[in-house]
C-alpha positions in Angstrom: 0.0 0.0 0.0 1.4 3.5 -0.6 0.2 7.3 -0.4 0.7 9.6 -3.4 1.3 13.1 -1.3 2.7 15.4 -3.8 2.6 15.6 -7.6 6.0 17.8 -8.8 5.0 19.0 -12.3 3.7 16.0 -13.8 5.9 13.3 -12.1 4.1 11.7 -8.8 5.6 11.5 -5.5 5.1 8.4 -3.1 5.9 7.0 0.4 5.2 3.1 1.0 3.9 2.4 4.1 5.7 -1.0 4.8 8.7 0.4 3.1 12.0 -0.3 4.4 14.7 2.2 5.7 16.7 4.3 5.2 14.2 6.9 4.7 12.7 7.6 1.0 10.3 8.4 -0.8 9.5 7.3 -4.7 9.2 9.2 -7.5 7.7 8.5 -11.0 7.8 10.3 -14.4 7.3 9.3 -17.6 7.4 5.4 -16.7 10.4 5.4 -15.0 11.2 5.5 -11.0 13.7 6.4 -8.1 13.9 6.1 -5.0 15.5 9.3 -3.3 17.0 9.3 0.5 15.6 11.9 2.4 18.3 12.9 4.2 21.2 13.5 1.6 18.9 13.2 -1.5 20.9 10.8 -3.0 19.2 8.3 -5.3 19.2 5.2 -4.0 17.9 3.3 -6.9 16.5 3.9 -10.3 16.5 6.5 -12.4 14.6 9.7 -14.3 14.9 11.8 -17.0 17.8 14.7 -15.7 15.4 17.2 -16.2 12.7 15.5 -14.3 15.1 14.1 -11.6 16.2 17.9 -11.0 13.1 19.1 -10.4 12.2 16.6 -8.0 15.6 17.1 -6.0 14.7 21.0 -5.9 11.1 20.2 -4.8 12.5 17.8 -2.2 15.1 20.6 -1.2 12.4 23.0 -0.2 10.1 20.5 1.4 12.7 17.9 3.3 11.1 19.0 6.6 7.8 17.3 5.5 9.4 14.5 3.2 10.7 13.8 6.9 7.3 13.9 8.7 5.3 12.2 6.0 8.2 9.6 6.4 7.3 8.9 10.2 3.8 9.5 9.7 3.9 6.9 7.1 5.8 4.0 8.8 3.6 4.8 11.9 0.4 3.9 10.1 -0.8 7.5 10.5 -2.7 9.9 8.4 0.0 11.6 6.1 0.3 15.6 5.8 -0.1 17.0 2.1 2.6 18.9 1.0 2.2 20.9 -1.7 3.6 20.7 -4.6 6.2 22.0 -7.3 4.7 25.4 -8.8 6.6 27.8 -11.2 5.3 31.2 -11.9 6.1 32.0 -15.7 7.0 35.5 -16.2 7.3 37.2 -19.6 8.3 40.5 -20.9 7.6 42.7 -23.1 10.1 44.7 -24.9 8.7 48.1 -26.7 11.3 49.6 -28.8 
């Protein structure tokens, strides 16, 4: 059984609950998968596309302190906290000459 928590700009983020340490979480895009420590966000397995695989490391950057709780929640059995996921703001100029 697992918990999709977060969805990082079309790849999906999961944490197993019988999953085994150290502590991960799983993340899809495209077809493929990797699992990503928590701590150092190193992968520990798998792969993605760069791209995809750098946006997930600078989603997981910014929201380690949950990754970490939804972790503990997770192996606990207990209701996981939503974190929210990876948003970009596009900006665009205009140029008048």
């Amino acid at each position: 059984m697992c918990l999709r928590f977060a969805n990082s700009l079309g790849s999906k983020i999961y944490v197993y609950w019988d999953d085994h340490n150290p502590a991960h979480f799983h993340a899809t895009y495209a077809g493929e998968d990797a699992q990503v420590n928590i701590e150092d966000l190193t992968v520990m397995r798998g792969r993605l596309a760069p791209r995809a695989m750098g946006l997930v490391i600078e989603w997981a950057t910014l929201h380690r302190k949950e990754l970490r709780r939804a972790w503990k929640q997770a192996v606990g059995h207990k209701k996981v906290s939503k974190i929210e996921p990876f948003e970009v703001t596009l900006c665009t100029t205009t140029l008048f000459m």
